[in-house]
C-alpha positions in Angstrom: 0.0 0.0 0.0 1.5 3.5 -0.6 1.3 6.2 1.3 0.1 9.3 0.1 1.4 13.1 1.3 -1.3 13.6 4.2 -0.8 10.4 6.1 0.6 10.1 9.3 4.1 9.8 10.3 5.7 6.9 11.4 4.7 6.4 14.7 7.8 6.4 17.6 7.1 3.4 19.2 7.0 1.4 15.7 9.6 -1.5 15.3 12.5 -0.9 13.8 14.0 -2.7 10.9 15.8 -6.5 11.0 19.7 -5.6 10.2 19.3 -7.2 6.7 16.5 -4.5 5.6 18.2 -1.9 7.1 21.8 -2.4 5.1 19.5 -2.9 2.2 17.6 0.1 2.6 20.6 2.3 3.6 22.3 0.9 0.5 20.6 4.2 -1.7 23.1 6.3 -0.2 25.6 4.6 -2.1 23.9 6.5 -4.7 25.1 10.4 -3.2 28.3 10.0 -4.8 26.9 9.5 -8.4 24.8 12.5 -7.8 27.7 14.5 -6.4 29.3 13.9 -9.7 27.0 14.5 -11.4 27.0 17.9 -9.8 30.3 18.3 -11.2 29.9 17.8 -14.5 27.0 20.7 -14.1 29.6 23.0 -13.1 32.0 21.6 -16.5 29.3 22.6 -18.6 28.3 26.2 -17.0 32.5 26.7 -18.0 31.7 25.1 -21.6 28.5 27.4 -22.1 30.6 30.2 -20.7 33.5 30.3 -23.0 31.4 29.5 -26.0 29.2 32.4 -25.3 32.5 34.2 -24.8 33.5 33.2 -28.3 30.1 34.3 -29.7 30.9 37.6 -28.2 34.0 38.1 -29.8 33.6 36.8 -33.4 29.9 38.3 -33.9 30.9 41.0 -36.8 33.2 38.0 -38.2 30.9 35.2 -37.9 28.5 34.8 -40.9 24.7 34.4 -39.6 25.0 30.4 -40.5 28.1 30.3 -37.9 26.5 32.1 -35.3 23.0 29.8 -36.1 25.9 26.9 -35.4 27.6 28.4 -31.8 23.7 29.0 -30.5 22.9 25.6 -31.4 25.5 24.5 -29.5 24.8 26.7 -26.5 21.2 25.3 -26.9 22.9 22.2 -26.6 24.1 22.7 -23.8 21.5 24.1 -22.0 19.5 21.0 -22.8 22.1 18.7 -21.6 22.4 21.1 -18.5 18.5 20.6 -18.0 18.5 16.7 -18.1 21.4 16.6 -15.8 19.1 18.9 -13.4 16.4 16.1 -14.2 18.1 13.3 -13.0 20.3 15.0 -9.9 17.4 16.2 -8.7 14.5 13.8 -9.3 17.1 10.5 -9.0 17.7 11.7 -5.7 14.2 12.7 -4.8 13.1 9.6 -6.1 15.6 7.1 -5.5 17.2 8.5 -2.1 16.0 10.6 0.3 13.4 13.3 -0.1 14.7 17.0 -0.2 11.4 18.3 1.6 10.8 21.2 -1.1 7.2 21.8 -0.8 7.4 24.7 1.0 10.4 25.8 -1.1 9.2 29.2 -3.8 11.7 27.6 -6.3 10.2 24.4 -5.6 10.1 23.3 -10.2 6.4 22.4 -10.8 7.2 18.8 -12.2 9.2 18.0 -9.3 5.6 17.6 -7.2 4.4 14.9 -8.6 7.8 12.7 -10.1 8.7 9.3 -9.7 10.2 6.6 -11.6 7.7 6.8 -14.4 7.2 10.3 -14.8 11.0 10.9 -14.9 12.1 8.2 -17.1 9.0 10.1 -20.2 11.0 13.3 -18.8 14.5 11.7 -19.8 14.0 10.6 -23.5 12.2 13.9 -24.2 14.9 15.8 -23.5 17.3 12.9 -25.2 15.2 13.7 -28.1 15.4 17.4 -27.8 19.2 17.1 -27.4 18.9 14.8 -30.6 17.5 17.2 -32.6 19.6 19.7 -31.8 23.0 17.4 -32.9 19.9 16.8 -36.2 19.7 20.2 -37.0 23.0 21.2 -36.8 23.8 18.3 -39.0 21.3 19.3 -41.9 22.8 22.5 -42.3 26.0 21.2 -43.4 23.5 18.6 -45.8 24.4 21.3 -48.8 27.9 20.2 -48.7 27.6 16.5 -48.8 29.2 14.9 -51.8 32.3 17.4 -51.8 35.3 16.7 -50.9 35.6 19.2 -47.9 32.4 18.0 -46.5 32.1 17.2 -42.9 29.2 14.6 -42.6 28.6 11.9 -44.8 26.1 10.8 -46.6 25.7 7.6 -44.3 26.6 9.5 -41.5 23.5 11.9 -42.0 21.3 8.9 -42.8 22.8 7.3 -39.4 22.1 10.2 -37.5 18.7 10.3 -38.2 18.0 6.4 -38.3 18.8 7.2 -34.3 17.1 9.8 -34.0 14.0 8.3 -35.3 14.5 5.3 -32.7 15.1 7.5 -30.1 11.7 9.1 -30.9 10.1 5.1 -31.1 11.6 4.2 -27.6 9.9 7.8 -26.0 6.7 6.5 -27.6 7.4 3.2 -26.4 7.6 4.2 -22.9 5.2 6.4 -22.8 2.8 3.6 -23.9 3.9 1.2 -21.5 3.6 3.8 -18.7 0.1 4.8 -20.0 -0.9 1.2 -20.1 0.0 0.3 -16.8 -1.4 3.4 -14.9 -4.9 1.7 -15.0 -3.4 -1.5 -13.8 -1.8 0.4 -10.6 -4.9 2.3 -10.4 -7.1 -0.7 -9.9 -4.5 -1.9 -7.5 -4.8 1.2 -5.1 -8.4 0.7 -5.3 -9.0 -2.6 -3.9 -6.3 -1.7 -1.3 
């Protein structure tokens, strides 16, 4: 049976857990170094975002308006990749290892109220596909070029590229399908329980 936001605490004089459970149970903090990291490789890609913006700065009467379309791709990139890690530091640890208590918190994000494995799992291959499309686009305006002998992509290697990309998009559909189809299963669960 779960237990939903308004039920009781724990009550003190409840038994506490065999030693078996307990080392099982206090195994998910195993997981805080992994978000730590993760952390860190936040703080890499403010740096990355940082200098390429720097470099935007610098070259914009030099840059032609396709170059500059290319550097804010990439900073879209980043930001993107920036917003999945966010997704799974935040919601892997809400989820998976201790809750951060931010309900009362103004900066509380809105999909952060009602996340679990489900919800952040659909939230991960979105923004896989987003990040796809990004590296996509980027790609197709270098298409003109393909053929020659100074081109950067391939002919295979653009048809590559979007072969995954359109499997990334089956596997979002895919999950989200599965999720969908379970939710009345779990639903009929909770109500007999």
């Amino acid at each position: 049976m779960s237990m939903a936001a308004d039920d009781p605490p724990v009550p003190p004089h409840a038994p506490a857990l065999r030693p078996l459970p307990q080392l099982i149970f206090a195994s998910r903090w195993l997981q805080l170094p992994l978000y730590l990291g993760l952390i860190v490789a936040q703080a890499v890609y403010v740096v990355l975002f940082l200098k390429e913006l720097w470099h935007l700065v610098l070259h914009t009467l030099n840059y032609t308006e396709q170059e500059i379309m290319l550097v804010v791709l990439g900073l879209i990139d980043v930001v993107m990749i920036s917003n999945l890690l966010i997704m799974v530091i935040v919601g892997g640890y809400e989820t998976f290892v201790s809750r951060m208590e931010l309900e009362r918190h103004p900066d509380q994000p809105e999909w952060l109220s009602h996340v679990n494995a489900s919800v952040l799992k659909i939230k991960l291959a979105m923004a896989i596909i987003g990040i796809s499309s990004i590296h996509l686009l980027r790609t197709f305006l270098y298409a003109g070029q393909l053929g020659k002998e100074t081109a950067i992509y391939t002919e295979s290697g653009v048809m590559w590229q979007a072969i995954i990309h359109a499997l990334f998009i089956a596997s979002a559909v895919g999950v989200a399908m599965v999720e969908r189809l379970s939710q009345p299963v779990y639903a009929h669960k909770d109500a007999h329980h």
